[in-house]
Z-matrix of the N, CA and C atoms (Angstrom, degrees):
N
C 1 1.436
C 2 1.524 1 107.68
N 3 1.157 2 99.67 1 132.94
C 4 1.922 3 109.69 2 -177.86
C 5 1.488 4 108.26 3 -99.80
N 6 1.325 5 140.56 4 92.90
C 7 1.247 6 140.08 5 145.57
C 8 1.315 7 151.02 6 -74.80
N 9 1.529 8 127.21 7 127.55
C 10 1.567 9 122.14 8 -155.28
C 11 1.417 10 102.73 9 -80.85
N 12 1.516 11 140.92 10 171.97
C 13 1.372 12 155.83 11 179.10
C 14 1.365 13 102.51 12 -36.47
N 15 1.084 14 134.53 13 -41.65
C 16 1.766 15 140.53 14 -176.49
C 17 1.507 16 109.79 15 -79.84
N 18 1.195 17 103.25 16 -9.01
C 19 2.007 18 102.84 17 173.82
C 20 2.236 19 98.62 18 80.98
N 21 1.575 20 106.10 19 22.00
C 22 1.322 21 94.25 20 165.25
C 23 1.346 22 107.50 21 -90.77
N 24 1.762 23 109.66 22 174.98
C 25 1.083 24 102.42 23 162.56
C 26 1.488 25 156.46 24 -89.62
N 27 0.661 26 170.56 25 139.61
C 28 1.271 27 158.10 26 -123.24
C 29 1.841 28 111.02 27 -125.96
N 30 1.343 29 78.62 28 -57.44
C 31 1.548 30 104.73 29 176.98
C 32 1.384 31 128.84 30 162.80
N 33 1.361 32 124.42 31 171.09
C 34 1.583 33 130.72 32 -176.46
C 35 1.386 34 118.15 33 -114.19
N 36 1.466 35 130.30 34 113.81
C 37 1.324 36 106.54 35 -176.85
C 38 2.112 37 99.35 36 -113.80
N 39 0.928 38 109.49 37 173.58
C 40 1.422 39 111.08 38 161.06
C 41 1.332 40 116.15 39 -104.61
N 42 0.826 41 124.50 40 128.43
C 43 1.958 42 127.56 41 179.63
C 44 0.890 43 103.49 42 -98.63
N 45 1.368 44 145.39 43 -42.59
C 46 1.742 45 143.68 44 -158.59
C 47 1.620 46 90.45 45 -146.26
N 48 1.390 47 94.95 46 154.92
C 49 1.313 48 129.65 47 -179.85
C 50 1.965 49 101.99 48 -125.53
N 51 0.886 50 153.06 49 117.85
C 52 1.826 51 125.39 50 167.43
C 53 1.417 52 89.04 51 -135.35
N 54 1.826 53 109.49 52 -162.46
C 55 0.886 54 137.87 53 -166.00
C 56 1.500 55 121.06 54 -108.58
N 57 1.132 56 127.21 55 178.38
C 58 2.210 57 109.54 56 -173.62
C 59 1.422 58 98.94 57 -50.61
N 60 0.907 59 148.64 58 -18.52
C 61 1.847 60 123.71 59 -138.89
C 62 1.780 61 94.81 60 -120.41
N 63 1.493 62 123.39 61 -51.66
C 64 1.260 63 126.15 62 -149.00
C 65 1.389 64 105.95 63 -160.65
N 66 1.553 65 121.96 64 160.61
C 67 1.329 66 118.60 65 174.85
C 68 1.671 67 99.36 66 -151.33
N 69 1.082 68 97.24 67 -168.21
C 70 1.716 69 103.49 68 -178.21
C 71 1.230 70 114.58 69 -136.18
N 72 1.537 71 136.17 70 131.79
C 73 1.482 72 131.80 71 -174.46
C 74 0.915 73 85.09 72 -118.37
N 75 1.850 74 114.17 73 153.94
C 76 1.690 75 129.88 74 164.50
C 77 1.851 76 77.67 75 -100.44
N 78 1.022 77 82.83 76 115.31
C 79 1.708 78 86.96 77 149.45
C 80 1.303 79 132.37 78 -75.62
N 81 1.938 80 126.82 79 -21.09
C 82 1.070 81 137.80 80 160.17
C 83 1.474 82 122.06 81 -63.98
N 84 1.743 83 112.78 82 -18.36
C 85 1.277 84 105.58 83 177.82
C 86 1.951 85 109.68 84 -104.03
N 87 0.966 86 101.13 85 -24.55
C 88 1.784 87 113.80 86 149.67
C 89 1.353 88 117.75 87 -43.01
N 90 1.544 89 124.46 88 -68.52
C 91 1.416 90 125.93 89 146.59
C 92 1.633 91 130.34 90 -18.49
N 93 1.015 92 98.49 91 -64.91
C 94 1.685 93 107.40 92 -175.24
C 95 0.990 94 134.87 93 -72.51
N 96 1.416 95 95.11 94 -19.75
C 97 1.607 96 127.42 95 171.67
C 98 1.989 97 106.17 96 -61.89
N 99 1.484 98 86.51 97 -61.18
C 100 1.172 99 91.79 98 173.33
C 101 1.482 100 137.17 99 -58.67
N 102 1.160 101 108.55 100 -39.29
C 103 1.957 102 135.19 101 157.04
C 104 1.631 103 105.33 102 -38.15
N 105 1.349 104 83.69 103 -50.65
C 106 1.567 105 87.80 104 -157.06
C 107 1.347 106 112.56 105 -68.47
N 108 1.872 107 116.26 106 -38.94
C 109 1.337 108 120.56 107 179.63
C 110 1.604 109 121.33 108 -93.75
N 111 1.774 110 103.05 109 9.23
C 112 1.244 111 112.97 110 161.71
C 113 1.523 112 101.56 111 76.82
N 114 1.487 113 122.02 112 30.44
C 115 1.555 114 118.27 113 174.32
C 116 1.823 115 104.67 114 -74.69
N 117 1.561 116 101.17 115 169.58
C 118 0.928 117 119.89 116 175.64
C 119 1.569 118 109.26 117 -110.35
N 120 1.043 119 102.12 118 -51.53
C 121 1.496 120 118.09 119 158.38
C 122 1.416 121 154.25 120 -109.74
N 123 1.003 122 122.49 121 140.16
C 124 1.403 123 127.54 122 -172.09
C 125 1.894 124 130.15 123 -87.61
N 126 1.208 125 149.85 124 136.50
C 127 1.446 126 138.78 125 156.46
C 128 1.021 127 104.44 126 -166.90
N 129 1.815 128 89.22 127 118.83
C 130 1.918 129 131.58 128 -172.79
C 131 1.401 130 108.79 129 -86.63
N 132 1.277 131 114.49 130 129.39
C 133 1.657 132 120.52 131 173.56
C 134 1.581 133 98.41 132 -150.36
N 135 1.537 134 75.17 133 137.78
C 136 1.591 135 97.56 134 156.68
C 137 1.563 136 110.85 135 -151.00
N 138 1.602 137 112.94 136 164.19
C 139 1.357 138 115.75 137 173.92
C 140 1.524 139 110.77 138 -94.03
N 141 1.523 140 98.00 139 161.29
C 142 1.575 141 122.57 140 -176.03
C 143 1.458 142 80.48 141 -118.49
N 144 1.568 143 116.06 142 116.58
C 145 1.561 144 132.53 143 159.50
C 146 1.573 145 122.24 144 -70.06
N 147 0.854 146 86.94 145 -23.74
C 148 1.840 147 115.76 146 -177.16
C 149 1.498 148 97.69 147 -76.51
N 150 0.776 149 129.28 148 -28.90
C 151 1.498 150 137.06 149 172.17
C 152 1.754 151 123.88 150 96.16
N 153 1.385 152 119.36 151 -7.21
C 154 1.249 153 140.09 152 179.53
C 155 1.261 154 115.95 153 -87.72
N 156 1.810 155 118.45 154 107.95
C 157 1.372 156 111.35 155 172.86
C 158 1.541 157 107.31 156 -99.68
N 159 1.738 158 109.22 157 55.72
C 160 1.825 159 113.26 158 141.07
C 161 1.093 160 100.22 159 -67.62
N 162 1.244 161 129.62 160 130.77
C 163 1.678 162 157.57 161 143.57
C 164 1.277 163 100.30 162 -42.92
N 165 1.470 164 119.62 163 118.66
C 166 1.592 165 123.71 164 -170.36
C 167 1.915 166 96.18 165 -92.03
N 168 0.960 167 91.92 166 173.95
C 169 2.000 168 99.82 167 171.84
C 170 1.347 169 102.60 168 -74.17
N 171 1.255 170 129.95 169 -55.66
C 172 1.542 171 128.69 170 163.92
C 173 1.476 172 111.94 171 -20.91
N 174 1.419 173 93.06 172 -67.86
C 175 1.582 174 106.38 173 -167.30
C 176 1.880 175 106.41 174 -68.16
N 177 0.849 176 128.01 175 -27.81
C 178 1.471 177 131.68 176 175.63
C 179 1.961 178 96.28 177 -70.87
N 180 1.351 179 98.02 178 -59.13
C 181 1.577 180 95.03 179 -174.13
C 182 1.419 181 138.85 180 -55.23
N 183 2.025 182 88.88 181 -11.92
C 184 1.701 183 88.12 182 172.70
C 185 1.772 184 98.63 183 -97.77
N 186 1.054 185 123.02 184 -41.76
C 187 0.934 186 124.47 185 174.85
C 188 1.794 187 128.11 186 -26.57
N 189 1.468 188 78.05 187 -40.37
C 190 1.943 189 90.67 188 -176.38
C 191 1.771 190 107.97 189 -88.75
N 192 1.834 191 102.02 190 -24.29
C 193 1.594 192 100.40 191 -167.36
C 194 1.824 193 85.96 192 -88.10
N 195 1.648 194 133.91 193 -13.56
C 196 1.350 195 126.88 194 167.78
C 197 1.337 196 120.27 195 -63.98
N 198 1.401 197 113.76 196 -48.90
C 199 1.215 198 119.15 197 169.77
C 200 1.889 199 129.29 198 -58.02
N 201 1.275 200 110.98 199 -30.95
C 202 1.322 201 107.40 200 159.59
C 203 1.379 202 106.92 201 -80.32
N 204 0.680 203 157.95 202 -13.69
C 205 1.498 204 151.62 203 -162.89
C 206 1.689 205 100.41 204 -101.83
N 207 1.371 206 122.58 205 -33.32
C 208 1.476 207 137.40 206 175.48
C 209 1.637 208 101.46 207 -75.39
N 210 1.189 209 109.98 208 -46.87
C 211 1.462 210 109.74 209 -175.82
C 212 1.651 211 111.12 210 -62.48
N 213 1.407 212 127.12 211 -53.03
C 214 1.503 213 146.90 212 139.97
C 215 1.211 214 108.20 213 4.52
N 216 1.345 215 129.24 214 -69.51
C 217 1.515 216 137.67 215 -134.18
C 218 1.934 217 88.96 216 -119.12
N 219 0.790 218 102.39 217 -3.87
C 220 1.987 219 108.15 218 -169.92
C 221 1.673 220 121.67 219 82.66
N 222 1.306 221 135.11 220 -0.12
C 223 1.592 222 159.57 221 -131.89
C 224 1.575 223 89.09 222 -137.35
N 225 1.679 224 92.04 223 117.86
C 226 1.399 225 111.75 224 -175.03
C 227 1.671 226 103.75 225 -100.54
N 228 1.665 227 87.41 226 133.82
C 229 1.512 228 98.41 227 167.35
C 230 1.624 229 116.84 228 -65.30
N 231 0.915 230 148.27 229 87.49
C 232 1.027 231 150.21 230 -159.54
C 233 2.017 232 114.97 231 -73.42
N 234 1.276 233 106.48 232 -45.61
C 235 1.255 234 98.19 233 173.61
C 236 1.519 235 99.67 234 -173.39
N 237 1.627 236 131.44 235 179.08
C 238 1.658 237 119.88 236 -139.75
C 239 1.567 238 68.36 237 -155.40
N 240 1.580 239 130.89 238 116.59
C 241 1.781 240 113.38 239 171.50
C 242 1.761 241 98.31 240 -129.05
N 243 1.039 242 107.70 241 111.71
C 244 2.044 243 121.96 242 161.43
C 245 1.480 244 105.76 243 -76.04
N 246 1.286 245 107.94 244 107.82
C 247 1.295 246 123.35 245 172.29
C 248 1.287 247 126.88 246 -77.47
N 249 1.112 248 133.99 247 142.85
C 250 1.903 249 126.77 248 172.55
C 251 1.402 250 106.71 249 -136.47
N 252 1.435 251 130.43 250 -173.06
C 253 1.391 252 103.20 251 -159.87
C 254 1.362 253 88.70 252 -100.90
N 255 1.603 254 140.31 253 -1.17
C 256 1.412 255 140.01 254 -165.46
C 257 1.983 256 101.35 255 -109.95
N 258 1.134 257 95.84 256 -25.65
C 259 1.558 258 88.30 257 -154.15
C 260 1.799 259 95.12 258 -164.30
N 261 1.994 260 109.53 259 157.08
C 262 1.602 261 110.85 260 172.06
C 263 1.601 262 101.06 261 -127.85
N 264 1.842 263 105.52 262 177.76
C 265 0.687 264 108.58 263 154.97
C 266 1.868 265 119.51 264 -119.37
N 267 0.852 266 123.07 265 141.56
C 268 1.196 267 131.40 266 170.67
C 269 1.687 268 128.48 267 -111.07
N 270 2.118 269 90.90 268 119.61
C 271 1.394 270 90.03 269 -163.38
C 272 1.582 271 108.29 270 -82.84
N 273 1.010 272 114.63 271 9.51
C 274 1.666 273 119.16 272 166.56
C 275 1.875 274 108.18 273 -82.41
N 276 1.430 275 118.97 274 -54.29
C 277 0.928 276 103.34 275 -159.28
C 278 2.373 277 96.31 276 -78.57
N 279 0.645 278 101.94 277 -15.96
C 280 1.694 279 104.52 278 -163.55
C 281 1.633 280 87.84 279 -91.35
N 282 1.453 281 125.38 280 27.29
C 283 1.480 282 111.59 281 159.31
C 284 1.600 283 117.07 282 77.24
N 285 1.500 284 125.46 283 -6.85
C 286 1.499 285 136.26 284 -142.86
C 287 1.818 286 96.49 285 -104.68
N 288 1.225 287 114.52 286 -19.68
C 289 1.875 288 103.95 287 157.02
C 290 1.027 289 130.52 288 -67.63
């Protein structure tokens, strides 16, 4: 989700599509996305089908290679949310930005 300085929205794009286990983000097209629609801010979600919002190393590792790349361009990562179909986790509220 792409949000302007006021916390509206901007818009939603999908970056990855994958399969149960893993997927792949370009973080350069996440970026540009954002450039392009002039956000200020950023917040990445995806679901865990598996039903567990443990934060995988994957999932920490884009998170951290998003956040430099957000920091870079001036565009705040705003928050990182793992979805399940009962319940999330949120890497804003659990301290993890």
């Amino acid at each position: 989700m792409y949000l302007n300085g006021a916390g509206r929205l901007l818009g939603v794009s999908c970056v990855s599509r994958s399969g149960m286990n893993s997927t792949v983000v370009d973080i350069r097209i996440v970026l540009q996305t954002a450039l392009v629609s002039h956000a200020s801010g950023i917040i990445l979600s995806h679901n865990h089908p598996s039903g567990s919002t443990v934060a995988s190393t994957p999932d920490n590792n884009l998170t951290s290679q998003l956040k430099k790349g957000c920091e870079a361009i001036g565009i705040q990562l705003l928050d990182h949310i793992i979805l399940t179909e009962d319940t999330y986790l949120s890497y804003m509220d659990e301290g993890m930005l």
